[in-house]
C-alpha positions in Angstrom: 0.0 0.0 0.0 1.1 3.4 -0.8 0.2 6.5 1.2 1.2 10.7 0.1 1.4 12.5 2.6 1.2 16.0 2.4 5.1 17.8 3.1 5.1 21.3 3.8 8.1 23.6 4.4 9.1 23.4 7.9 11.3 27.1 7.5 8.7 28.8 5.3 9.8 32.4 4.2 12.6 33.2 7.0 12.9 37.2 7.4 14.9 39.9 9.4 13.4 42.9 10.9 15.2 45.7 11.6 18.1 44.2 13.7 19.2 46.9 16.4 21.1 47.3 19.6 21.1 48.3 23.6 22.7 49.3 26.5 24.3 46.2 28.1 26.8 46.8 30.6 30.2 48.8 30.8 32.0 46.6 28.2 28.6 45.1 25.6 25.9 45.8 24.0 23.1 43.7 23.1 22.0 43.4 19.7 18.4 42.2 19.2 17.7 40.0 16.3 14.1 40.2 15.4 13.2 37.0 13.2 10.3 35.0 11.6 9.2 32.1 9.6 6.3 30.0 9.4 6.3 26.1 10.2 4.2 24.3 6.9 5.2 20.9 7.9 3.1 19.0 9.9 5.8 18.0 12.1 6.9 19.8 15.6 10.2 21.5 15.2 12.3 21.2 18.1 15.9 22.3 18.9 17.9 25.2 18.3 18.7 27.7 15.7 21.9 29.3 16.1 22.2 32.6 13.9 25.9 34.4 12.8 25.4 38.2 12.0 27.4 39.1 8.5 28.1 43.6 7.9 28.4 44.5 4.5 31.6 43.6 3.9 31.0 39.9 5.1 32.9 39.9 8.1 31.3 38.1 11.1 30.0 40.6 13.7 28.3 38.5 15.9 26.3 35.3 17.2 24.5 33.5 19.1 21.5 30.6 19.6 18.1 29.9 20.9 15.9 27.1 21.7 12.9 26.5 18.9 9.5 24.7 19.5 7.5 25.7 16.4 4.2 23.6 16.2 2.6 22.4 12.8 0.9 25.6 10.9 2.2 28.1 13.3 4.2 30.9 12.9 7.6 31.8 14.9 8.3 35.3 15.8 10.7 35.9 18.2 13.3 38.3 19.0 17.1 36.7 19.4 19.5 38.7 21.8 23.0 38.4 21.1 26.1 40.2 22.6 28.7 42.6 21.4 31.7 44.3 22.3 31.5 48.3 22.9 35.0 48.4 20.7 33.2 46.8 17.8 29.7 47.9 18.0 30.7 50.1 14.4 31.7 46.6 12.7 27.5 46.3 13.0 26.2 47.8 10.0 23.0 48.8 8.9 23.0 45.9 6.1 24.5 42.4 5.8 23.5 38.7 5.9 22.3 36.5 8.3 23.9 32.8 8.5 20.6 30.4 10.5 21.4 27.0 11.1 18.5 25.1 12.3 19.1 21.9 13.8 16.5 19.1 15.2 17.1 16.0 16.1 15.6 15.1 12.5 17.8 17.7 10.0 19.9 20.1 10.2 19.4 23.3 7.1 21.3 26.4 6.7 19.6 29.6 5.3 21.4 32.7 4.5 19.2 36.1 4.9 19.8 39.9 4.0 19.3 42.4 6.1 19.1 46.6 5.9 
């Protein structure tokens, strides 16, 4: 017997917002990563997603990771904090790319995403 079944994108349209950054303390800032994408599978997605901010010369700025627990036809939209030096705050620039690696204990994907 065969059975379809039905396979929707499980990192459907991943965006940016504006990505910006805040007071810390004496020596960081924090830079907040607003990010979205909507889960078409019919699968849970569970793990982490770790992202590496790119500036526009494609030197890495900064990074950092979160948990995910997406359900089947929902939408994520969260904001990801990640931490950076006073002394190189000026390496973040106001466009770039954005390196995601998803992982779960099924897959692992990579997606890269402009910013600015």
């Amino acid at each position: 017997m065969n059975i379809t079944v039905p396979w929707g994108a499980p990192f459907y349209n991943v965006s940016v917002g504006e990505i910006f950054d805040l007071p810390f303390n004496i020596t960081h800032v924090r830079v907040v990563v607003p990010v979205s994408f909507e889960n078409h599978s019919f699968l849970d997605i569970t793990g982490t997603v770790q992202l590496e901010i790119y500036n526009d010369v494609n030197e890495l700025v900064t990074s950092g990771e979160t948990s995910l627990d997406v359900r089947p036809q929902s939408t994520y939209n969260e904001q990801v904090d990640t931490y950076l030096s006073l002394a190189d705050v000026s390496k973040l620039t106001e466009n770039g790319s954005v390196r995601f690696i998803f992982e779960t204990p099924m897959f692992t994907v990579e997606k890269w995403v402009p910013y600015g």
